[in-house]
N, C-alpha and C positions, 0 to 999 in steps of 0.2 A: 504493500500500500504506500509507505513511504520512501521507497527505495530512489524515485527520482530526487527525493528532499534531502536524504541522505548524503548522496552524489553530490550535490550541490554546498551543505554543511562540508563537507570534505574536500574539496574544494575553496572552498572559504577557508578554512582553519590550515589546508597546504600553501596555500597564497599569502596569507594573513601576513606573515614574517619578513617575505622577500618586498611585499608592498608594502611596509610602513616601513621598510630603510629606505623607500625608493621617493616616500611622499615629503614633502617639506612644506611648511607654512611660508606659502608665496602669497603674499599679500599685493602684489602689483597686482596692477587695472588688468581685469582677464575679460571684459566686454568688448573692448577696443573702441575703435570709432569709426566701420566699416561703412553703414548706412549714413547714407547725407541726409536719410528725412527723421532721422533721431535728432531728438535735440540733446544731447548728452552734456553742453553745459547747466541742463535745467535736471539733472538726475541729481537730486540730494532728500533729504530727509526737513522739508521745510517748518520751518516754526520751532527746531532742534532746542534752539539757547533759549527759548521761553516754556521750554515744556520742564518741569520740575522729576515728573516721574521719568519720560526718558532720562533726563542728567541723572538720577538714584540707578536705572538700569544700568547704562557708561560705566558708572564709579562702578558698580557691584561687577560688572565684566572684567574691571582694571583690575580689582579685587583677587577676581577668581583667576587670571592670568598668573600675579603675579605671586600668589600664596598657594595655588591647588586646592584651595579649601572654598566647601559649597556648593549650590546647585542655581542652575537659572534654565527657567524653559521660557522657552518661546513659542507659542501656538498662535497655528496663521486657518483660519476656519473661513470659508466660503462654500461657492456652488460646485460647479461642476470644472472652472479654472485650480479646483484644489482639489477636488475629488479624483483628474487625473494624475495628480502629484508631481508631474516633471518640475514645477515652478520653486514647488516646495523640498523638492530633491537638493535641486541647485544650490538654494542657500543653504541646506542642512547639512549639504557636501563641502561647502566653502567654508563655513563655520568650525566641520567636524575634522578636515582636511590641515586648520591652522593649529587645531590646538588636540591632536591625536591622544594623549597622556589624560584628557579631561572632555572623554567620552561618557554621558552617563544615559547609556540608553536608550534604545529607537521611541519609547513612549508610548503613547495612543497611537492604535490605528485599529482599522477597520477591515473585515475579509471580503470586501465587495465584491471579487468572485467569486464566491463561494454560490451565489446567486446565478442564475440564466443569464447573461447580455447585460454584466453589470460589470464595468471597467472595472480593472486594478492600479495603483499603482506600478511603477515596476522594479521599485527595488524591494518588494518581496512576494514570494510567488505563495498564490493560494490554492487548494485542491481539497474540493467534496463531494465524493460522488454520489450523495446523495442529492435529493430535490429538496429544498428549503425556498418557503415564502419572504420575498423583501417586502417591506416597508421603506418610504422615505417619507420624509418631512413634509413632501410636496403633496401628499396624499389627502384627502380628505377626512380621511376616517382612518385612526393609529389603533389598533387593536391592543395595542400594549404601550403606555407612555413613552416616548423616546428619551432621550439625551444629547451629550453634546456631539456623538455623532450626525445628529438628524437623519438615522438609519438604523436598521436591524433586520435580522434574519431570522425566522424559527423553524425548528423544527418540530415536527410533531409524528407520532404513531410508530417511529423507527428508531433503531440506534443510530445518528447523525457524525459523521467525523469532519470535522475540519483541521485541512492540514497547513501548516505556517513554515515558511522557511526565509528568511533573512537571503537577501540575495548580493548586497550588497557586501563584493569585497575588498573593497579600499579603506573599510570605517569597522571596528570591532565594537560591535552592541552585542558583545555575551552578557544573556539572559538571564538573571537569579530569582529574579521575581513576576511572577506572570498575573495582572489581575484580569479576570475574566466579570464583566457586566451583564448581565441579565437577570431575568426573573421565570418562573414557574409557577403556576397556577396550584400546580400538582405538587407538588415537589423534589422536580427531577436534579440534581444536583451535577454539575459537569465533571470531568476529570480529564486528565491528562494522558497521552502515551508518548512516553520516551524511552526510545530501544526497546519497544514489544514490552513495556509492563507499565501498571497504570498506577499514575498517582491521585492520591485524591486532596483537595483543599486543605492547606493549613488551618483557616479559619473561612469561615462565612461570617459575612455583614449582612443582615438582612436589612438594615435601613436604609442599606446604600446598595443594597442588589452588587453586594460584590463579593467573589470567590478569588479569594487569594491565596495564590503556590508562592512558596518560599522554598527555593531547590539549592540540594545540597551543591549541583554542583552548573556552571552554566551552559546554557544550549544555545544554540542559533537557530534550531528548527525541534515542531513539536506538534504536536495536534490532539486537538482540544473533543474531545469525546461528549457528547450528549445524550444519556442514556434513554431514552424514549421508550417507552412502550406503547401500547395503542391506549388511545383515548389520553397522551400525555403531551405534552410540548415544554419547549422551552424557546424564551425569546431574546437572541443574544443582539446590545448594543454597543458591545465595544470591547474592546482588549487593549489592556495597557502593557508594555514591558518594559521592565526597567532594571536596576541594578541599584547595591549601596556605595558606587562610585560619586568622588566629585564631579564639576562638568556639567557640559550643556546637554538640556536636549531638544529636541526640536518638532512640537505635535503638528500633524496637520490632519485636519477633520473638513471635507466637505459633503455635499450631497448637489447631486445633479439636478437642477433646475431649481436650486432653493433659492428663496430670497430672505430678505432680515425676517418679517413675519413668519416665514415656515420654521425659522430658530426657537422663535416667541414660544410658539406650540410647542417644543419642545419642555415639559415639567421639570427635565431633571437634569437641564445644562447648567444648574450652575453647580448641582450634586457632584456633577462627574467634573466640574472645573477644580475643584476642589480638591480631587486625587492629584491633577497635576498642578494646582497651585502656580498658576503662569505670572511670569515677570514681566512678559511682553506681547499684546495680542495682536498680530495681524487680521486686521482687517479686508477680508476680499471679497464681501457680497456688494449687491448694488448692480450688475449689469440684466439681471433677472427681473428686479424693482421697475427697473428702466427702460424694459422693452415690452410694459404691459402699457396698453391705450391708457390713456387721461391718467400719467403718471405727474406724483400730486408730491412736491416737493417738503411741502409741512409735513407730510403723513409720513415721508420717508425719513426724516430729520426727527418726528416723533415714534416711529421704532428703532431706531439707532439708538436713541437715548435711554431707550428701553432695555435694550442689549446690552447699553454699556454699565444700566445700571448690575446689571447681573453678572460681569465682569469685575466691576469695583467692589461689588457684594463678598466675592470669594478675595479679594486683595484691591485694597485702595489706592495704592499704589502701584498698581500693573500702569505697564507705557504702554499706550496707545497709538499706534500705527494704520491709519486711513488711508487703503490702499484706493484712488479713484478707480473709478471702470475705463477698463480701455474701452478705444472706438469701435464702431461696432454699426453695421445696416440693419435695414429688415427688408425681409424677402417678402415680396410683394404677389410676385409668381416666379413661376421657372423660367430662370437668368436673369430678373427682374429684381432689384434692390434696393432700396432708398437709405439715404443716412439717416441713423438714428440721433438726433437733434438734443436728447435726453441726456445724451454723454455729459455734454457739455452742462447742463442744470445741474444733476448729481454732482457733478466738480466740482460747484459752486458749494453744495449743502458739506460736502467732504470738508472743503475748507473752515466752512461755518464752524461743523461738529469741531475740528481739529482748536478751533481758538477758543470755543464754548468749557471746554472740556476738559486743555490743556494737553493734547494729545498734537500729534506730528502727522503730514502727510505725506506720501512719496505720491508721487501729481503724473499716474502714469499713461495720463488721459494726454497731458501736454509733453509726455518723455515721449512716446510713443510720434509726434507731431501733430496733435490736437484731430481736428473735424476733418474726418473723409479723409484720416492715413492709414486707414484697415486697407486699405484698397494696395498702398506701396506695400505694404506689410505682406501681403499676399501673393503681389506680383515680384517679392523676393522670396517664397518660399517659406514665409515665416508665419505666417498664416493661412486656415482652411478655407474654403472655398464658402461655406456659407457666412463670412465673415464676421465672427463673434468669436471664432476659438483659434485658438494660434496648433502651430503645428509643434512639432517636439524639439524642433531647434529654434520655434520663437519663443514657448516658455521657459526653453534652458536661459535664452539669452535675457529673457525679462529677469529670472534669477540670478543670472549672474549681475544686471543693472543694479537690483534691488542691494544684491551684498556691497556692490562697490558704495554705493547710498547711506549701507550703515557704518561700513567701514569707515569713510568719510567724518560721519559723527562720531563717533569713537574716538579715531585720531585728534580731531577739532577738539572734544571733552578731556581727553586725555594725552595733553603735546608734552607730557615730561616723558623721557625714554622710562621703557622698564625691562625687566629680565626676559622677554619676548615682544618688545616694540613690533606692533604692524609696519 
């Protein structure tokens, strides 16, 4: 059953050595400046020296550089620009890439294949051959409360396996601790199989619907057992992994076709915010808001603020990162497309929220070259063809903008050298 995942842990753990003498923390510009319809002198992190909680994130990174001690996550949640993760890879790569010694953990994520015709990320591969029901956010009707994934999967009447395997290997996220999220009606309880024998939960939380392994020793690939019988189910929304290392880590949670309110619905995002206790939220919804008729700029500006309270709820202090919506048409008919006009309004409320609130924006509505540059963005390869989603080498390249953007602040927050100066 696991043997391809196997293959691949082994793999990982043979490589693992020869690539981290081979990586080094290059901090030089790795976007470049190849496109002329970038505006790449406007790639920075605006509103930086007036935001009080990014400047507490900066010092606490100077911190964690320069002493080894501590933890800072960063979770970047949106639609479906996060849900396929390339964007989110990039920085979590550039991040994990500088400071290899103060890896703590892939974090939240989600088994979205584990489902029929439901994207994965792709630095970790998922495998269930059984049938299991998804939920999203975007749904109408949630049979089971979600969380901060704004998704979930259940099974029910069967024994269900899903299998996990870490694929990336340039970044060691060995595995100690596994929390597994969901709930049962019945009672069904999850377990674990690693190397053909089952573990079962350290503890259960039932206030927090969470099952948590604490492993003697760590893994990189695992899968997660759901014992069903008939008439039973269980309904999983989310998997955390982590370790008791210092270091960053880097969540990303989105759901395809969500907007701010399909979040709202969610009862139990700020429950599961709270496992990961985030230092820094990236902000990526808004082009979902924006491409629905008689979109209503107060109404969008009054769930934002809604979101963020649930944010500031779990830490007051999280920095706040307003990613704008890139450009983006609508398709009117086949080959037929019009600009969406909305980019540019959202921008506007981005900015608001970001001075309201004390948060930063990265403006990547105007990095991108503002109204009607989906079109060059496309006719370079860097974006799809219904022009709203970029292709895989325009959200590496958005990730790579984004990092050089924080970096930026960083350095500007922190210009006295230290024992690993960017």
């Amino acid at each position: 059953m696991l043997t391809k995942f196997r293959t691949f842990a082994t793999m990982k753990r043979a490589a693992w050595t020869l690539i981290l003498l081979s990586v080094t923390a290059c901090f030089a510009p790795v976007a470049g400046q190849k496109y002329p319809f970038i505006r790449y002198d406007g790639n920075r992190l605006e509103y930086a020296r007036q935001s009080p909680s990014l400047g507490l994130f900066l010092s606490r990174w100077r911190q964690l550089e320069a002493t080894g001690q501590g933890n800072l996550n960063i979770v970047h949640i949106g639609g479906s620009h996060v849900q396929a993760g390339t964007m989110s890879n990039a920085i979590r790569q550039h991040l994990m890439h500088a400071y290899p010694a103060l890896v703590s953990g892939r974090g939240m994520l989600f088994p979205y294949s584990a489902a029929a015709r439901c994207n994965n990320p792709a630095d970790y591969a998922v495998h269930c051959p059984q049938k299991v029901v998804l939920t999203r956010n975007v749904y109408q009707d949630h049979p089971q409360p979600l969380g901060l994934c704004g998704i979930s999967v259940t099974a029910a009447d069967s024994l269900t396996e899903v299998g996990i395997v870490l694929r990336d290997t340039t970044v060691d996220y060995a595995t100690t601790r596994i929390v597994a999220i969901g709930r049962s009606d019945q009672g069904v309880t999850p377990m674990l199989s690693l190397d053909g024998r089952l573990v079962f939960p350290s503890y259960v939380d039932p206030r927090t619907d969470r099952f948590v392994f604490n492993l003697a020793a760590a893994v990189d690939s695992f899968t997660l057992v759901l014992p069903c019988r008939a008439g039973e189910s269980f309904t999983l929304t989310g998997l955390y992994l982590g370790n008791r290392r210092p270091g960053f880590s880097f969540h990303s949670v989105g759901a395809n076709g969500a907007s701010v309110p399909d979040y709202l619905r969610c009862p139990h995002l700020a429950r599961d915010l709270r496992l990961l206790h985030p230092d820094m939220v990236l902000f990526g919804l808004g082009i979902n808001d924006a491409s629905k008729a008689g979109f209503d700029t107060a109404e969008f500006r009054r769930h934002y603020l809604e979101l963020i309270d649930s944010v500031r709820a779990v830490n007051p202090d999280c920095a706040l990162v307003f990613i704008t919506n890139n450009d983006s048409f609508k398709r009117l008919r086949r080959n037929r497309y019009e600009v969406n006009a909305n980019g540019a309004l959202a921008r506007e409320v981005f900015h608001r929220l970001a001075r309201e609130t004390g948060g930063v924006v990265w403006d990547q509505f105007a990095i991108m070259g503002g109204l009607r540059s989906m079109d060059r963005w496309r006719q370079a390869g860097l974006a799809q063809t219904d022009r709203v989603h970029f292709t895989r080498a325009g959200y590496q390249l958005l990730g790579d903008l984004f990092w050089e953007a924080l970096l930026d602040a960083y350095r500007k927050h922190n210009p006295a050298p230290s024992r690993k100066t960017p």
